[in-house]
Phi, psi and omega in degrees: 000132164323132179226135219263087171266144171269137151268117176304167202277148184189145188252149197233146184297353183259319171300154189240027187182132196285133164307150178292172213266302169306086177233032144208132162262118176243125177257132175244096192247089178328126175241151171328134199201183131341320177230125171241165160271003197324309212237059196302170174257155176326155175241064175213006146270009178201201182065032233224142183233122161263100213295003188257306186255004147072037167279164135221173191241130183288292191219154154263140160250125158269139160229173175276122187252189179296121165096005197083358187279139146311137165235135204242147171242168176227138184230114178246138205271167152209204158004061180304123195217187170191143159240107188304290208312320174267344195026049163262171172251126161230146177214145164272126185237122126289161171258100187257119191276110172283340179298168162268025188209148191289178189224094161315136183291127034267184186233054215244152183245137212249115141191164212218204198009096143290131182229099021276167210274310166284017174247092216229162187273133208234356143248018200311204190234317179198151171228153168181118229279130192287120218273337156274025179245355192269118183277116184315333171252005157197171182216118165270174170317319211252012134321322187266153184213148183254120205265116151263138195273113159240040198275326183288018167271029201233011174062276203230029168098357168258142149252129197273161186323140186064352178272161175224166191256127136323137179254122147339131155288117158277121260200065177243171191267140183199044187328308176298353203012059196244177182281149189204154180210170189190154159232213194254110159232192183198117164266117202221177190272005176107173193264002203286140173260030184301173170249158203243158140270156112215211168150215188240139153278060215250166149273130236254059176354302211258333197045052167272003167081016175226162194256122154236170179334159163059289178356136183261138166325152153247112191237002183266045180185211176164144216256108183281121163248110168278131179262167186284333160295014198092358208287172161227142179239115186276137178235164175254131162284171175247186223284346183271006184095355177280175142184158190196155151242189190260152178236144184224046168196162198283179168134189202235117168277151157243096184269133198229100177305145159219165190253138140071123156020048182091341180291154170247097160292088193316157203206122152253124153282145172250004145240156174324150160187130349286203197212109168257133181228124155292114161267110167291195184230153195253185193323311177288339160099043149273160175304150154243157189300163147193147202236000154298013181277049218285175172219146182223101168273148184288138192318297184295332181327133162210135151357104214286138190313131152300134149016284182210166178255172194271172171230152178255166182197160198263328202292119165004123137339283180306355187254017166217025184276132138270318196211142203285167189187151170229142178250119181265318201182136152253167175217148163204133184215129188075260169247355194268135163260107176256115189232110165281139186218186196183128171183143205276144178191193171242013170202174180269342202233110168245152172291146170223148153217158181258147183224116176277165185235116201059216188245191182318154143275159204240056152269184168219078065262151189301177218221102154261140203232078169320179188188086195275105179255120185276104197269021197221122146240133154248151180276064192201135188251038170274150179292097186226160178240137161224123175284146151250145171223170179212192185249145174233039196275331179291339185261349161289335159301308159328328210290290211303318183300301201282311190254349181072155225268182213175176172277133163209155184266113138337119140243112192261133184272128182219199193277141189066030166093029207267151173205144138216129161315153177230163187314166179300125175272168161232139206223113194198184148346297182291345174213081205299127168311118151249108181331122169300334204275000000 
């Protein structure tokens, strides 16, 4: 259900007049998420605006906890302000866990399809189109979500039952300082009570060895951790770039960056890698969290060159397949493309190239219709897997002549009419193309 808040009348240090009492409207309509509302609370139990301490309640959020029982976070507004002379909206917000159980780290609050469409968050901590909101055939505004980050507010990675976060600024651009609405979700470690290691994976823009505001997750890769018993653990960052595991003994840890799905691939970093972190034991001689083991990839950094680049051709997808292939998975970042394949030979090492077939499809976001060519049959029924990779900077180049930079989709072709999309690619600012010429 909607939820509707007033600001009380407030004089702004730039205004020479208190402003009217309606000047933002927040629609919070919860979507399915890490944390959902699926099982929201009534809503005459949240939304509640306290004209004395000018406090409110945003959202009730539900998650699923241990044993099946629900757990709710609140997410409460405060010092609701607008400044005309900037013609922004700001507010402070926090997360307050209502259960009877801690809430693991990492803690980022999600939020999208802004309504009107110019009004946006102009300090989130990080924005980017959220990959289960992305429809593959098409990507609209409300894909994107603006993430504030509330993990390093979380002391030693919990937020414990009945506690609240330090509250956040919020920021958004409102030139009209008219009602605007948007909604909501939260992504978090889960309900467990473990102490977390973790941090972030990022692209480091400035190259100060710190994640700031606007810096993007880094997702092609993920962090190996040895514990002082040996053990070793893979965590995956998630879509905002975090990522932890649980430690469940005081002792000197090793978090190890690896690129591209576990390959080590030099990668320059603007942080130590690997990273040795002491976990001490706290008063009870359990471990304590630390969520600071951050990797900062370097702006300019790309992938070591494929193989091969991709080539164009006028011919049909069917008029350049030789030999059958099957695609077990892809990654891809920036121009570079990695295709795990599976095909029968009398050895492991086969030629592959890739082909676009014609120009652009005129969708949106528009469409290349690609071509994975097995060039080598052997008469041998043995089994084998390979990554191929390539280079796509020409065809990104191409991308960049005709539309200037933008979203574009891969359809990839194979043997027997076999056709997939491969995720949205982006040809953009954050990850510059560089001209061969």
């Amino acid at each position: 259900m909607p939820a509707h808040f007033t600001s009380p009348g407030r004089r702004h240090a730039s205004a020479s007049r208190a402003w009217p009492a309606s000047i933002a409207l927040f629609v919070l309509a919860l979507v399915v998420g890490a944390c959902s509302d699926s099982v929201s609370p009534p809503a005459d139990s949240g939304n509640q605006l306290n004209p004395v301490n000018g406090t409110f309640t945003l959202k009730d959020i539900s998650l699923p906890g241990p044993g099946g029982a629900d757990m709710l976070l609140r997410l409460e507004g405060s010092d609701l302000q607008t400044d005309p002379a900037t013609g922004t909206v700001s507010l402070s917000v926090q997360v307050r866990n209502l259960s009877d159980r801690d809430v693991n780290a990492p803690l980022v609050v999600w939020l999208r399809e802004m309504r009107p469409a110019d009004v946006v968050p102009l300090n989130a901590d990080f924005g980017q189109p959220r990959p289960d909101k992305v429809d593959t055939s098409t990507v609209s505004p409300d894909s994107t979500a603006w993430g504030f980050d509330y993990t390093g507010l979380l002391g030693d990675g919990r937020l414990p039952a009945g506690e609240a976060t330090t509250a956040k600024t919020w920021i958004f651009s409102d030139a009209s300082l008219g009602a605007f609405s948007f909604s909501a979700d939260i992504t978090c470690g889960g309900t467990t009570a473990g102490a977390q290691l973790g941090g972030a994976c990022f692209v480091d823009l400035d190259g100060d060895g710190a994640r700031d505001p606007g810096e993007p997750p880094f997702l092609p890769g993920g962090v190996q951790v040895t514990g002082p018993d040996g053990v070793v653990t893979w965590a995956a960052p998630g879509p905002d770039g975090r990522w932890s595991v649980e430690v469940t003994a005081p002792g000197l840890y090793e978090a190890y960056f690896m690129s591209l799905s576990m390959s080590p691939l030099p990668v320059e970093l603007t942080t130590p890698n690997p990273l040795s972190v002491v976990i001490p034991a706290g008063p009870d001689g359990t471990p304590q969290g630390w969520l600071g083991a951050d990797f900062g990839i370097a702006r300019d950094w790309t992938p070591p060159p494929a193989p091969g680049s991709i080539q164009f051709t006028d011919s049909r997808p069917g008029q350049l397949h030789r030999a059958p292939w099957t695609l077990l998975g892809s990654d891809q970042w920036g121009p570079l493309l990695s295709l795990q394949v599976g095909y029968s030979g009398c050895g492991p090492d086969h030629p592959f190239s890739l082909w676009m077939s014609g120009g652009f499809q005129e969708t949106s976001p528009p469409r290349a219709v690609v071509t994975l060519v097995h060039e080598t049959q052997e008469m041998c029924d043995a089994y084998f897997t390979q990554d191929v990779g390539f280079d796509l900077l020409p065809l990104f180049e191409r991308y960049l002549q005709q539309y200037g930079p933008g979203r574009l989709i891969l359809v990839l072709n194979g043997p027997d009419g076999f056709t997939q999309e491969l995720p949205v690619a982006v040809v953009d600012s954050v990850y510059p193309v560089k001209s061969r010429r």
